[in-house]
Backbone as XML, in Angstrom:
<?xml version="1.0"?>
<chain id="A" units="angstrom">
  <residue number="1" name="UNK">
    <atom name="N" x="-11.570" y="-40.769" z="91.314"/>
    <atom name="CA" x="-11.020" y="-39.463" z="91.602"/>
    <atom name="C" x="-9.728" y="-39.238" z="90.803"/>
  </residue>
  <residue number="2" name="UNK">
    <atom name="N" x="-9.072" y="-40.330" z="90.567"/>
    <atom name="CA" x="-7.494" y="-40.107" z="90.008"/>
    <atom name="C" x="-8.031" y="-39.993" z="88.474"/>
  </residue>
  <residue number="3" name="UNK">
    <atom name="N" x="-8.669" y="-40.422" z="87.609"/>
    <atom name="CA" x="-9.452" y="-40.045" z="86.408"/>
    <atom name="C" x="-9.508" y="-39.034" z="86.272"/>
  </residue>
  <residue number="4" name="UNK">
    <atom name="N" x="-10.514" y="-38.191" z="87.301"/>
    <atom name="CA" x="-10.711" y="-37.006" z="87.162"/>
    <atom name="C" x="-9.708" y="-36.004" z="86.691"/>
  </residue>
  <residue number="5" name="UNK">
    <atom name="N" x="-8.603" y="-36.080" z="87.811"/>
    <atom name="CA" x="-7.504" y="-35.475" z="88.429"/>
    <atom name="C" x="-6.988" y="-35.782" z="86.852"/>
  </residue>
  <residue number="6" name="UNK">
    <atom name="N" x="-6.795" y="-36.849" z="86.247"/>
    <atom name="CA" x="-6.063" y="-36.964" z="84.933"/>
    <atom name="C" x="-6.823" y="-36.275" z="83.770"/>
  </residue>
  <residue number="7" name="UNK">
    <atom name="N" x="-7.951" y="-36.121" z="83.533"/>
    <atom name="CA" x="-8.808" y="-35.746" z="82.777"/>
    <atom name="C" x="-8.547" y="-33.945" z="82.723"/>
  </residue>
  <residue number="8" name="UNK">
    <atom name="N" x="-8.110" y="-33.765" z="84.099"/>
    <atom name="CA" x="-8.305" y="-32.109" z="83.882"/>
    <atom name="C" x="-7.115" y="-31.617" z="83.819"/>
  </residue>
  <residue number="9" name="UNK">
    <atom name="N" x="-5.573" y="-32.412" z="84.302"/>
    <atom name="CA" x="-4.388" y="-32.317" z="83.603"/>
    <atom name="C" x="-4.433" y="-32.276" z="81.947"/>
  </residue>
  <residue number="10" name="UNK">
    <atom name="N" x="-4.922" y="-33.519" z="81.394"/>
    <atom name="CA" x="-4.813" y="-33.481" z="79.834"/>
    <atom name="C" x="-5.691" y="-32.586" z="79.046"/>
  </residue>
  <residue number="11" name="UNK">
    <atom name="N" x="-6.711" y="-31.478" z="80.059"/>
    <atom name="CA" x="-7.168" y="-30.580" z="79.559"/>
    <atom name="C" x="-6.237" y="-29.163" z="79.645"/>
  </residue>
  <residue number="12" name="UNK">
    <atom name="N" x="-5.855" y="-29.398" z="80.382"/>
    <atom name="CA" x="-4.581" y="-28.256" z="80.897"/>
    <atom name="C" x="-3.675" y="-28.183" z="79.722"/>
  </residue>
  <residue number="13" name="UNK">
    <atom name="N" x="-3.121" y="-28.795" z="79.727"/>
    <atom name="CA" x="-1.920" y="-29.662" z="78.250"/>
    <atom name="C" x="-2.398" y="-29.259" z="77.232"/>
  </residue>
  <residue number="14" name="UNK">
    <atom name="N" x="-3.515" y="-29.712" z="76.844"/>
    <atom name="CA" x="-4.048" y="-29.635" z="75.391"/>
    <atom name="C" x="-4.667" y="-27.847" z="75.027"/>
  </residue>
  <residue number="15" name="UNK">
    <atom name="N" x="-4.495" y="-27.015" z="76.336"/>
    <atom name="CA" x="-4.989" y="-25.833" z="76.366"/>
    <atom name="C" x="-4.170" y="-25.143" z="75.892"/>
  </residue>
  <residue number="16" name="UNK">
    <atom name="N" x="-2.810" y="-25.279" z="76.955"/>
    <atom name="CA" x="-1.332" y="-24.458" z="77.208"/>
    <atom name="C" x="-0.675" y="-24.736" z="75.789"/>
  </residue>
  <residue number="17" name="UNK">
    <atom name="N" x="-1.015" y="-26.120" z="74.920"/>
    <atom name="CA" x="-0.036" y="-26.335" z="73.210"/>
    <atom name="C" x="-0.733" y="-25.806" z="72.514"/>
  </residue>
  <residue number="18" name="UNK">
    <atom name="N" x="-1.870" y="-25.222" z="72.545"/>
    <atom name="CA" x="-2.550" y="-24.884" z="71.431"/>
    <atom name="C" x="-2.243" y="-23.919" z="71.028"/>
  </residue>
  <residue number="19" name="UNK">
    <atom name="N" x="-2.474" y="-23.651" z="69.497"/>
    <atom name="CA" x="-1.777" y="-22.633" z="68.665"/>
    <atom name="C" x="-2.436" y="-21.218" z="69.265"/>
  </residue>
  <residue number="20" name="UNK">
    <atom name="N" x="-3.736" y="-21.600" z="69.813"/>
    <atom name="CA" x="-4.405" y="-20.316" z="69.990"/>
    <atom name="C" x="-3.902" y="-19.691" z="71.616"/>
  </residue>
  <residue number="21" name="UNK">
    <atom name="N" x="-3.393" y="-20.130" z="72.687"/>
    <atom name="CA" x="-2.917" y="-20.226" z="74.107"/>
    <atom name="C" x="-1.489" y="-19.840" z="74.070"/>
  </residue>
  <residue number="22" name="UNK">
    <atom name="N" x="-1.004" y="-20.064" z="72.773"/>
    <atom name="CA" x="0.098" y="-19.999" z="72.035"/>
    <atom name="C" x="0.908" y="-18.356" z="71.889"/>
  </residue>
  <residue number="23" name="UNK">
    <atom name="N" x="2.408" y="-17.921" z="72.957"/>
    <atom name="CA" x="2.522" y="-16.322" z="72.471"/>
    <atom name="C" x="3.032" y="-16.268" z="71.788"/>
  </residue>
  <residue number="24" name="UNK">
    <atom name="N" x="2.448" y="-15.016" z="70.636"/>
    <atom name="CA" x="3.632" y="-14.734" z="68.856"/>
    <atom name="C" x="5.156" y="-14.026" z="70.035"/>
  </residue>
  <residue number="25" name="UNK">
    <atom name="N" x="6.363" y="-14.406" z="69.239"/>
    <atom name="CA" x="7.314" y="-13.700" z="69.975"/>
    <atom name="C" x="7.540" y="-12.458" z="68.777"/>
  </residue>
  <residue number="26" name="UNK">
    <atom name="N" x="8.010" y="-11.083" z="69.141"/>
    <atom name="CA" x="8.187" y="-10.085" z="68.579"/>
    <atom name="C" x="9.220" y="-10.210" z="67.465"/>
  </residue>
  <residue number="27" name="UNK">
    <atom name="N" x="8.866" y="-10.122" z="65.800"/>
    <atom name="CA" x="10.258" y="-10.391" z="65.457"/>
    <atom name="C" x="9.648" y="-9.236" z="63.658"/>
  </residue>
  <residue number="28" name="UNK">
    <atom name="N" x="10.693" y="-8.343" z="63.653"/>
    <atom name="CA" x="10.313" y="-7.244" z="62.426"/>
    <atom name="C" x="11.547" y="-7.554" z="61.892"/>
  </residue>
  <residue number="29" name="UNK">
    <atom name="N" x="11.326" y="-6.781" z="60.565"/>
    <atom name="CA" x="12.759" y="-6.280" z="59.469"/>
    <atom name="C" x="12.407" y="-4.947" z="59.583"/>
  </residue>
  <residue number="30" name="UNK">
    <atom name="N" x="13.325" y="-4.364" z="59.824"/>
    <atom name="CA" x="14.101" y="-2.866" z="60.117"/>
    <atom name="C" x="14.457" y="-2.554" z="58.755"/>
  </residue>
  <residue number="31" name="UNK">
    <atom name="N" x="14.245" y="-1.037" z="58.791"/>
    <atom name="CA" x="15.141" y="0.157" z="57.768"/>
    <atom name="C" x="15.405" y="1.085" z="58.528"/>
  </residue>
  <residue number="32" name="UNK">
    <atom name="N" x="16.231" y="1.381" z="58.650"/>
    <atom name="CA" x="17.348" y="2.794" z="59.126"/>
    <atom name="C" x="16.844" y="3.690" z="57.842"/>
  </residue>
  <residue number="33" name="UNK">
    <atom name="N" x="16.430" y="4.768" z="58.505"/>
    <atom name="CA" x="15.932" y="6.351" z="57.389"/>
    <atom name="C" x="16.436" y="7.304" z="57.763"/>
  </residue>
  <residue number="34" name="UNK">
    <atom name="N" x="16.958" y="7.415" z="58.908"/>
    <atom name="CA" x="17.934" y="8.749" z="59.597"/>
    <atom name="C" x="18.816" y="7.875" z="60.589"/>
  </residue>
  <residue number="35" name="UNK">
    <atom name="N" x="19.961" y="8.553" z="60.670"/>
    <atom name="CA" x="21.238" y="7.976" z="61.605"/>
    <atom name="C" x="21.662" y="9.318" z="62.044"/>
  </residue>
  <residue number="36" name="UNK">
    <atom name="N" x="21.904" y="9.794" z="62.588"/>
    <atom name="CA" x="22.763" y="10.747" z="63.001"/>
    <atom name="C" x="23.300" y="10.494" z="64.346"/>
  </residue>
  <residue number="37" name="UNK">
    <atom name="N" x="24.450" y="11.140" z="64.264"/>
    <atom name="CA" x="25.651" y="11.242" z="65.306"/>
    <atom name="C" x="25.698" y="12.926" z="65.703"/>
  </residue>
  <residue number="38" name="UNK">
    <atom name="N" x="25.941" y="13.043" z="66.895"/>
    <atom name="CA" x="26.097" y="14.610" z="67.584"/>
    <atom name="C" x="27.623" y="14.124" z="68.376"/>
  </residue>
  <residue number="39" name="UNK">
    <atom name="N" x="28.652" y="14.822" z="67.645"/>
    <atom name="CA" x="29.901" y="14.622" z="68.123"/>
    <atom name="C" x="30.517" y="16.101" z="68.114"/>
  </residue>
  <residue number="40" name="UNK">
    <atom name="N" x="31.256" y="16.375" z="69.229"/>
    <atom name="CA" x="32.099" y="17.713" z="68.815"/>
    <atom name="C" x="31.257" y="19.042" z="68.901"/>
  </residue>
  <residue number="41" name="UNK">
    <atom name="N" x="30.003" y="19.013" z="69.130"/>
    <atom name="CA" x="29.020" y="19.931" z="68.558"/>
    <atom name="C" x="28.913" y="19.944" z="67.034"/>
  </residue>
  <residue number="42" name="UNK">
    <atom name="N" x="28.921" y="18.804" z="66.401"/>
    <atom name="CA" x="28.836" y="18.836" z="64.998"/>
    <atom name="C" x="27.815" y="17.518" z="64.920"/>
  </residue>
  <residue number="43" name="UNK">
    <atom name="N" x="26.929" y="17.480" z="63.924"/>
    <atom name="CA" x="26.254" y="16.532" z="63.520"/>
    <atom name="C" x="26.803" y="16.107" z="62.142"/>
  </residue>
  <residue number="44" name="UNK">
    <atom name="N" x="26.435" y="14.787" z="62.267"/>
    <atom name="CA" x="27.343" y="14.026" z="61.204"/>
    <atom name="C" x="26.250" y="12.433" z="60.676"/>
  </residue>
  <residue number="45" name="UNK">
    <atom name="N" x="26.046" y="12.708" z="59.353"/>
    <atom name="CA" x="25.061" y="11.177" z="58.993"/>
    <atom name="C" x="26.202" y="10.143" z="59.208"/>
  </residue>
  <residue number="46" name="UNK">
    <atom name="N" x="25.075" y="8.931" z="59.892"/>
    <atom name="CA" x="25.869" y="7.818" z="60.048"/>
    <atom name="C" x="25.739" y="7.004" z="59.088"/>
  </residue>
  <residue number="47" name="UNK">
    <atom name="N" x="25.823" y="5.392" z="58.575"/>
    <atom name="CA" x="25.458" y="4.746" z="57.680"/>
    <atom name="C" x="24.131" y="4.158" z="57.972"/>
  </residue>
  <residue number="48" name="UNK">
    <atom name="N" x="23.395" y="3.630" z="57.054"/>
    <atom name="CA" x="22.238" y="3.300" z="57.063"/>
    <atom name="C" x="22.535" y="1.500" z="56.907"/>
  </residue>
  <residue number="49" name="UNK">
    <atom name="N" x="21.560" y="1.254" z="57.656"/>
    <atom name="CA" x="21.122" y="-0.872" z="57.337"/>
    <atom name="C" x="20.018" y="-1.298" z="57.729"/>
  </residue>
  <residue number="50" name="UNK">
    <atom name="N" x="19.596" y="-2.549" z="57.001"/>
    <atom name="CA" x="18.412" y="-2.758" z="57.574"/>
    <atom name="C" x="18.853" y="-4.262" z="58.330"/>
  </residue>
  <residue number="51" name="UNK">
    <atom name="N" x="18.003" y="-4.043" z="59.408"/>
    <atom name="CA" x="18.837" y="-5.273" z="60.609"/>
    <atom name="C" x="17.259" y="-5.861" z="60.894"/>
  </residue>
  <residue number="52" name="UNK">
    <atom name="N" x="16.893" y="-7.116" z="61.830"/>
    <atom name="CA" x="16.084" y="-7.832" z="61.875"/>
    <atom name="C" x="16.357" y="-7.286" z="63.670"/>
  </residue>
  <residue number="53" name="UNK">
    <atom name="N" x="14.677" y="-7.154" z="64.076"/>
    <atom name="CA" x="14.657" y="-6.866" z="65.509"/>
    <atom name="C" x="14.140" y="-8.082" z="66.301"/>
  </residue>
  <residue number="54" name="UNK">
    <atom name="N" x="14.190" y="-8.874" z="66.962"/>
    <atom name="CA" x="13.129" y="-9.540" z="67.763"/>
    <atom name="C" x="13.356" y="-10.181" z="68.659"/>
  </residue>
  <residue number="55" name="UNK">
    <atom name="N" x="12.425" y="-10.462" z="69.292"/>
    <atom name="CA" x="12.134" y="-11.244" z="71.213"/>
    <atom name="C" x="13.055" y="-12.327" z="71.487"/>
  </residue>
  <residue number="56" name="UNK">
    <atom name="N" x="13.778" y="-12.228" z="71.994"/>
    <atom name="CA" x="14.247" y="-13.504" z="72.844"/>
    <atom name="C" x="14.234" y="-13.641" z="74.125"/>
  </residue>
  <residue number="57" name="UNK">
    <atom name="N" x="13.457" y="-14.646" z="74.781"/>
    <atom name="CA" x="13.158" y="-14.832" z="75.968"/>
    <atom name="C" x="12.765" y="-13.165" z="76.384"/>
  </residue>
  <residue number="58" name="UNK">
    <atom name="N" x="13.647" y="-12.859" z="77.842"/>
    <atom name="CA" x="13.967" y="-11.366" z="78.006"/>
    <atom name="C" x="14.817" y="-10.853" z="77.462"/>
  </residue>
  <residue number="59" name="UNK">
    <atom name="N" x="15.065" y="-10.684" z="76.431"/>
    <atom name="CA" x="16.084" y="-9.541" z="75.367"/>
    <atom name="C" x="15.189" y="-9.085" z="73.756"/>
  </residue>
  <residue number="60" name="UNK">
    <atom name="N" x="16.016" y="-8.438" z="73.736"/>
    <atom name="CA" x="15.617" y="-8.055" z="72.580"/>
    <atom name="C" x="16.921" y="-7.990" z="71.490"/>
  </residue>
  <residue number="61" name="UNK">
    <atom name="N" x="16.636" y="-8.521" z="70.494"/>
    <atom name="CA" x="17.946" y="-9.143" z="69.677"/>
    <atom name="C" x="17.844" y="-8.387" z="68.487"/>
  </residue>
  <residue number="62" name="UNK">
    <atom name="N" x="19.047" y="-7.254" z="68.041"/>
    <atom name="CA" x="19.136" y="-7.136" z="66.954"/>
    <atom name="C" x="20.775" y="-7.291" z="66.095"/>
  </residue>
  <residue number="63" name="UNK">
    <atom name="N" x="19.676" y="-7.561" z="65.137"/>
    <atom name="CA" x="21.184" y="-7.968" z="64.191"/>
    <atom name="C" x="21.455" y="-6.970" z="62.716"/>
  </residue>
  <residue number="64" name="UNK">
    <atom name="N" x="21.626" y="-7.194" z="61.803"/>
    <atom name="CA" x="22.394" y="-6.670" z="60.722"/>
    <atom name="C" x="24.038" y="-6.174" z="61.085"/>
  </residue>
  <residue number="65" name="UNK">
    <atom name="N" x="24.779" y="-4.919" z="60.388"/>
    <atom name="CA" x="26.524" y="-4.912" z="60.774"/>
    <atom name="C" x="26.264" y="-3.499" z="61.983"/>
  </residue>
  <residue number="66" name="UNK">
    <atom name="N" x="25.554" y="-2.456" z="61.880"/>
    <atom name="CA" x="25.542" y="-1.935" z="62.770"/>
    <atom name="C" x="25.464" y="-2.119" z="64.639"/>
  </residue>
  <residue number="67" name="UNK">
    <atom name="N" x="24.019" y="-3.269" z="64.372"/>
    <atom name="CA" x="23.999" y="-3.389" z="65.356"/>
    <atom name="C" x="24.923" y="-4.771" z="65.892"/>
  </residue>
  <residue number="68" name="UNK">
    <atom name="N" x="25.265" y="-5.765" z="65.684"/>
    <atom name="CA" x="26.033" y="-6.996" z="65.280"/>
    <atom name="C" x="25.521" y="-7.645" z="66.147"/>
  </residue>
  <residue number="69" name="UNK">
    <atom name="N" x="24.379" y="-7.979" z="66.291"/>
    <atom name="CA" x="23.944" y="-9.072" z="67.348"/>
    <atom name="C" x="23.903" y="-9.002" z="68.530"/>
  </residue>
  <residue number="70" name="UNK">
    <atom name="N" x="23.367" y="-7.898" z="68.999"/>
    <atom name="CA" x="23.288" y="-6.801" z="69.915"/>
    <atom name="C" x="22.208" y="-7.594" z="70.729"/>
  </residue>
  <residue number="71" name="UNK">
    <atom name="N" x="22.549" y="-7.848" z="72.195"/>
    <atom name="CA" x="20.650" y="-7.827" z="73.040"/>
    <atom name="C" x="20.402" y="-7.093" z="73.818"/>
  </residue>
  <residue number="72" name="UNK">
    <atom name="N" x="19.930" y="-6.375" z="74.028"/>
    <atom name="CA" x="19.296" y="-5.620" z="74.776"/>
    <atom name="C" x="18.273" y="-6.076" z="75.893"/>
  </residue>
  <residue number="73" name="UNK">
    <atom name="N" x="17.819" y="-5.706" z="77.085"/>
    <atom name="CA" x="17.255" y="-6.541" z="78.233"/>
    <atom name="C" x="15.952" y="-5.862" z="77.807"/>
  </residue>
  <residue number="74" name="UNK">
    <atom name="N" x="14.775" y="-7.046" z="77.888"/>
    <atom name="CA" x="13.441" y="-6.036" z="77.358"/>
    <atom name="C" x="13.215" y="-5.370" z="79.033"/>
  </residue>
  <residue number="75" name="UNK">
    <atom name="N" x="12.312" y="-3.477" z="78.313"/>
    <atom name="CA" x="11.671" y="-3.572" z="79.514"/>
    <atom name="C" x="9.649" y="-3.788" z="79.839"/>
  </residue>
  <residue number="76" name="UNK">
    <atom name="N" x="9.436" y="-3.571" z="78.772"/>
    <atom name="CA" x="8.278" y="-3.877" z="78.117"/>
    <atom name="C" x="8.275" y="-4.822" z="77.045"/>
  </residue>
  <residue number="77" name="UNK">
    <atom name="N" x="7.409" y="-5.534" z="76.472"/>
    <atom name="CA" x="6.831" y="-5.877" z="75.565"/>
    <atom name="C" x="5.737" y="-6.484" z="75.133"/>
  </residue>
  <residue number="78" name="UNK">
    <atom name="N" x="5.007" y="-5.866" z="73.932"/>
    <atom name="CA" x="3.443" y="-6.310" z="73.674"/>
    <atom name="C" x="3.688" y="-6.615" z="72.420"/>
  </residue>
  <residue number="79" name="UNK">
    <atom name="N" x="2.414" y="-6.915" z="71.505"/>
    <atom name="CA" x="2.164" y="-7.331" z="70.121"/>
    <atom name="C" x="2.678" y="-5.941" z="69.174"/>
  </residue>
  <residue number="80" name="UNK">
    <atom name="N" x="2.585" y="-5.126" z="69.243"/>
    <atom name="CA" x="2.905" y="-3.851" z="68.651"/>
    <atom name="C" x="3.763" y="-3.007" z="69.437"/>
  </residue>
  <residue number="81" name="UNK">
    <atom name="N" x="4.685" y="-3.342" z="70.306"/>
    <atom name="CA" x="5.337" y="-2.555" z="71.133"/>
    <atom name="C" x="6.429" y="-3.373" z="71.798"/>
  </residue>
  <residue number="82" name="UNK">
    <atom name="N" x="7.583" y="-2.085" z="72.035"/>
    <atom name="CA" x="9.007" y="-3.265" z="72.453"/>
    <atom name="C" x="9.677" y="-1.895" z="72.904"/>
  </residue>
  <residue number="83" name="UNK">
    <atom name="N" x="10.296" y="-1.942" z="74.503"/>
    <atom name="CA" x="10.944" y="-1.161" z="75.113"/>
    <atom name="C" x="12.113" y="-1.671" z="75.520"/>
  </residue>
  <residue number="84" name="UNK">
    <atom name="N" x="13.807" y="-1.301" z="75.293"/>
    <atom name="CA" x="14.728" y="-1.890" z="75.567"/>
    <atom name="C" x="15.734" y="-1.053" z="75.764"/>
  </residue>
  <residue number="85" name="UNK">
    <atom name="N" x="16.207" y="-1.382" z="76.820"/>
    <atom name="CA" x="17.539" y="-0.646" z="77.262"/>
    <atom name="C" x="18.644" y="-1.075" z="78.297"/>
  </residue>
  <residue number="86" name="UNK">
    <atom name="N" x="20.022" y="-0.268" z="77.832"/>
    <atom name="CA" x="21.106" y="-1.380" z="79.302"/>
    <atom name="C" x="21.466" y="-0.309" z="80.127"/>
  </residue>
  <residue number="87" name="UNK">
    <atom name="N" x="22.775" y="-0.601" z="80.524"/>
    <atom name="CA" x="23.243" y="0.415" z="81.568"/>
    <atom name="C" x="24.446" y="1.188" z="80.736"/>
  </residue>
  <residue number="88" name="UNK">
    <atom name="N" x="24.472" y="0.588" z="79.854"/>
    <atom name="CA" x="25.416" y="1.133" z="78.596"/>
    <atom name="C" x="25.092" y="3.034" z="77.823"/>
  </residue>
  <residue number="89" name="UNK">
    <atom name="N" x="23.446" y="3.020" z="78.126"/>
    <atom name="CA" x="23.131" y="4.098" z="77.472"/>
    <atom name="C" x="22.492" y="3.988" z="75.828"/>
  </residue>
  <residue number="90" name="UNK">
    <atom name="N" x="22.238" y="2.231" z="75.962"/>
    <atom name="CA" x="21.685" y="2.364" z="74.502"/>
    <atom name="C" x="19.841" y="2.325" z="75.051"/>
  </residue>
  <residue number="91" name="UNK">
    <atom name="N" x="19.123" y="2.576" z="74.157"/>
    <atom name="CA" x="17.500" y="2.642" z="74.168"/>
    <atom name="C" x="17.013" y="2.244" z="72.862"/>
  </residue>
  <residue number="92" name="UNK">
    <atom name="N" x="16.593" y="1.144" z="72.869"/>
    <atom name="CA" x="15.476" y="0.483" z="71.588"/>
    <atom name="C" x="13.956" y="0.613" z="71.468"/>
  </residue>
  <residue number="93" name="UNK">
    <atom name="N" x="12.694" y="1.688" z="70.867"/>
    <atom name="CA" x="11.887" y="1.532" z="70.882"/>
    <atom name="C" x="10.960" y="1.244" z="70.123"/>
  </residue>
  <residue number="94" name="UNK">
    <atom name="N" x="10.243" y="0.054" z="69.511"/>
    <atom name="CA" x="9.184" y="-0.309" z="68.422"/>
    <atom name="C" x="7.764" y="0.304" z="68.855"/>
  </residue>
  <residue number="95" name="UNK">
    <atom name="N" x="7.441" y="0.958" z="68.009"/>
    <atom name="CA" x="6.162" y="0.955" z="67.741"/>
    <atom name="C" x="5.207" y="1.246" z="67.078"/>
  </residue>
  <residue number="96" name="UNK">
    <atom name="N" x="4.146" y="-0.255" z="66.753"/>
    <atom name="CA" x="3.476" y="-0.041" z="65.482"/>
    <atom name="C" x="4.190" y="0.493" z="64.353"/>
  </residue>
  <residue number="97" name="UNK">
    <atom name="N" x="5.305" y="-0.254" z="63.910"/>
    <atom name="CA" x="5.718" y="-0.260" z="62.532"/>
    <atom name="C" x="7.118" y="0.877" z="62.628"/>
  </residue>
  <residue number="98" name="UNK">
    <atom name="N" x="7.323" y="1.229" z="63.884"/>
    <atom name="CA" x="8.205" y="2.680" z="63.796"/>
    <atom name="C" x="9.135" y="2.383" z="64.335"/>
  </residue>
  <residue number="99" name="UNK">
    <atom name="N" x="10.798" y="2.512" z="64.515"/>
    <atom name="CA" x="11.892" y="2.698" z="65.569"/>
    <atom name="C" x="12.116" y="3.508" z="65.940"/>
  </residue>
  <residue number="100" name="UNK">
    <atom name="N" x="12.749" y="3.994" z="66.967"/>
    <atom name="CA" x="13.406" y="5.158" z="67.672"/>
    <atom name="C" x="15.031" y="3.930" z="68.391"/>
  </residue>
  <residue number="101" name="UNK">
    <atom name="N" x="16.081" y="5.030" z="68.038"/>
    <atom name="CA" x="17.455" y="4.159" z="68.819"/>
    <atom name="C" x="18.078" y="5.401" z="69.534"/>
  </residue>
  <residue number="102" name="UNK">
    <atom name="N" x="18.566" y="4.761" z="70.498"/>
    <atom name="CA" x="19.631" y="6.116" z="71.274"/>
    <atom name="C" x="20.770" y="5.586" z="71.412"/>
  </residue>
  <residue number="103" name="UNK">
    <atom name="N" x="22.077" y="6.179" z="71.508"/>
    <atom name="CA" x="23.269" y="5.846" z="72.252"/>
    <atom name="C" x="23.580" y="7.191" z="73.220"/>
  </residue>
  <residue number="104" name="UNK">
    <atom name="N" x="23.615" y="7.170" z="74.104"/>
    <atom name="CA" x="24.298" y="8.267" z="74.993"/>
    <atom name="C" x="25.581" y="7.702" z="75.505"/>
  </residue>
  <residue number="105" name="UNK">
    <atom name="N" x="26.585" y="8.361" z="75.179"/>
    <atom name="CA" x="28.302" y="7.845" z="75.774"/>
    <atom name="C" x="28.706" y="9.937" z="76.207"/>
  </residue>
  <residue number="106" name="UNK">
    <atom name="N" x="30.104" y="9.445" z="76.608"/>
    <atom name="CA" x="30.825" y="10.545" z="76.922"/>
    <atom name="C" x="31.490" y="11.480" z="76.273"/>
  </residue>
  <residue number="107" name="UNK">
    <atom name="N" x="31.304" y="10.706" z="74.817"/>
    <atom name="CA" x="31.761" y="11.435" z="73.680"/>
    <atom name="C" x="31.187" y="11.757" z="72.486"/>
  </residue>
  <residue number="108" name="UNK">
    <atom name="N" x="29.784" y="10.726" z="72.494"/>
    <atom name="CA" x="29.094" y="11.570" z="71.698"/>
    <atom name="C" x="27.691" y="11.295" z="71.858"/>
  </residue>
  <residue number="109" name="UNK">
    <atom name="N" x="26.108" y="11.306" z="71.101"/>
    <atom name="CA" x="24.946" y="10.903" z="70.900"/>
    <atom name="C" x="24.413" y="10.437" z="69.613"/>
  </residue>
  <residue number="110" name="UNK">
    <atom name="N" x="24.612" y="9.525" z="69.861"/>
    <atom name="CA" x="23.712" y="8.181" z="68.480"/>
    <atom name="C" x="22.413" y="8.608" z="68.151"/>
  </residue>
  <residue number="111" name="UNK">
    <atom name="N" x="21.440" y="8.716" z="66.791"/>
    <atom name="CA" x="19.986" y="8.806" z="66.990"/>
    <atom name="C" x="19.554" y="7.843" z="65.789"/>
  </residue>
  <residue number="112" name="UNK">
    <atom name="N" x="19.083" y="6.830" z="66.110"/>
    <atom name="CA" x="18.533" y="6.048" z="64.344"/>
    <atom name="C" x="17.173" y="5.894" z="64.756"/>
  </residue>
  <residue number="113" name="UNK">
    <atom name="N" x="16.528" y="5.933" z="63.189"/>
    <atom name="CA" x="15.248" y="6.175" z="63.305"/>
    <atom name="C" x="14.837" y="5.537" z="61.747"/>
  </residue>
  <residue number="114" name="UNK">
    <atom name="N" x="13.577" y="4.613" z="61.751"/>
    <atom name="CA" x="12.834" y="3.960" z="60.306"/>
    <atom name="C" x="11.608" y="3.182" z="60.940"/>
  </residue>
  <residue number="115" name="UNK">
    <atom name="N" x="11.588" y="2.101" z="60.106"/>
    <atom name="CA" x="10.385" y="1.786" z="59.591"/>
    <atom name="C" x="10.758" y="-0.078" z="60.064"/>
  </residue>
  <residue number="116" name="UNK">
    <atom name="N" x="9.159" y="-0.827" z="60.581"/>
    <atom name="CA" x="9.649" y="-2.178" z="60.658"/>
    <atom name="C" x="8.326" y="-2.861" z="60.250"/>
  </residue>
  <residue number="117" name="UNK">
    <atom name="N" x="8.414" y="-3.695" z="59.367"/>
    <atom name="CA" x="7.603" y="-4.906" z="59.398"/>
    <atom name="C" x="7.783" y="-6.174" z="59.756"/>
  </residue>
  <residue number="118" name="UNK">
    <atom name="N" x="6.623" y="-6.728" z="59.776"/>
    <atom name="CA" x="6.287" y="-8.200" z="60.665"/>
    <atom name="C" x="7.112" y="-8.896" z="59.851"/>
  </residue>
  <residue number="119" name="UNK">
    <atom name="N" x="8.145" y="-10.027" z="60.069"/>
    <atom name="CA" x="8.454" y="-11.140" z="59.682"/>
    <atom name="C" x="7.590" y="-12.506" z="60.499"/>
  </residue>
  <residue number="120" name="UNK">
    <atom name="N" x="7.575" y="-13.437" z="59.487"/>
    <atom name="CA" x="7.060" y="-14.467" z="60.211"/>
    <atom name="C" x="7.282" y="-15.118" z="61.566"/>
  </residue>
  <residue number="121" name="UNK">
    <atom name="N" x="6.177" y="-14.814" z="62.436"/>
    <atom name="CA" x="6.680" y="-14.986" z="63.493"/>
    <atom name="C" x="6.711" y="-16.748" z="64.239"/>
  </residue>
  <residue number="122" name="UNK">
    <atom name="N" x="7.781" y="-16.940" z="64.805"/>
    <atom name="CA" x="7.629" y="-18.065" z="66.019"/>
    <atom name="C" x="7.141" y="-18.443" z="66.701"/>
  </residue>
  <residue number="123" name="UNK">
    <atom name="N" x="6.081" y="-19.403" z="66.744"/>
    <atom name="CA" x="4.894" y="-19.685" z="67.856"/>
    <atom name="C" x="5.930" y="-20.159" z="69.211"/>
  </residue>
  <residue number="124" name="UNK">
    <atom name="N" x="5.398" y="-19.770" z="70.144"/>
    <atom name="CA" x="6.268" y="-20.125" z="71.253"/>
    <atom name="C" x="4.888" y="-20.954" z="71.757"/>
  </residue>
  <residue number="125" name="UNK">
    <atom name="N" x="4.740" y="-22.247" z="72.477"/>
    <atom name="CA" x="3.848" y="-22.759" z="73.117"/>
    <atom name="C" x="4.460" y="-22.830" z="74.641"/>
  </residue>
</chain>
């Protein structure tokens, strides 16, 4: 019986490491194609960068100088899709190859918007 019991553990194991049982974690390269700022009742272009987006644990991590290593708490996420937001008023959304960004504050409204492809992703086992 204890065989058994071991036999279907080391099937368990050998299931859960496999590359195929295995989740890709979310990870793109970003381009910024529109930035705009709504300040004052005036709109104003912001600067453009391209920053690297992707999964950590529950966050969502972006970097380049705009965002500077920013995480965001995921609230979704799938293979083609990534929903993120704090209590701050920022909003991160991927999908299928696209961004959408928000800032809402008291003084003004953030909007960035481009394009993301797959970087090689991290097998997480």
């Amino acid at each position: 019986m204890r065989l058994a019991a071991l036999g279907k553990m080391t099937a368990l194991a050998m299931c859960l490491s496999s590359p195929a049982a295995a989740y890709d974690a979310l990870s793109q390269k970003c381009i910024m194609h529109r930035h705009i700022i709504l300040e004052d009742d005036a709109i104003k272009e912001g600067k453009l960068d391209t920053f690297e987006m992707r999964e950590e644990s529950d966050e969502l991590y972006l970097g380049g100088w705009y965002f500077g290593g920013a995480s965001l708490p995921l609230d979704t996420v799938a293979t083609d899709y990534a929903k993120a937001n704090d209590d701050e008023g920022r909003t991160f959304i991927y999908w299928a190859g696209r961004f959408h960004f928000t800032f809402i504050s008291h003084r003004h409204v953030t909007s960035i918007s481009g394009d993301c492809k797959p970087v090689p992703r991290m097998n997480r086992g």
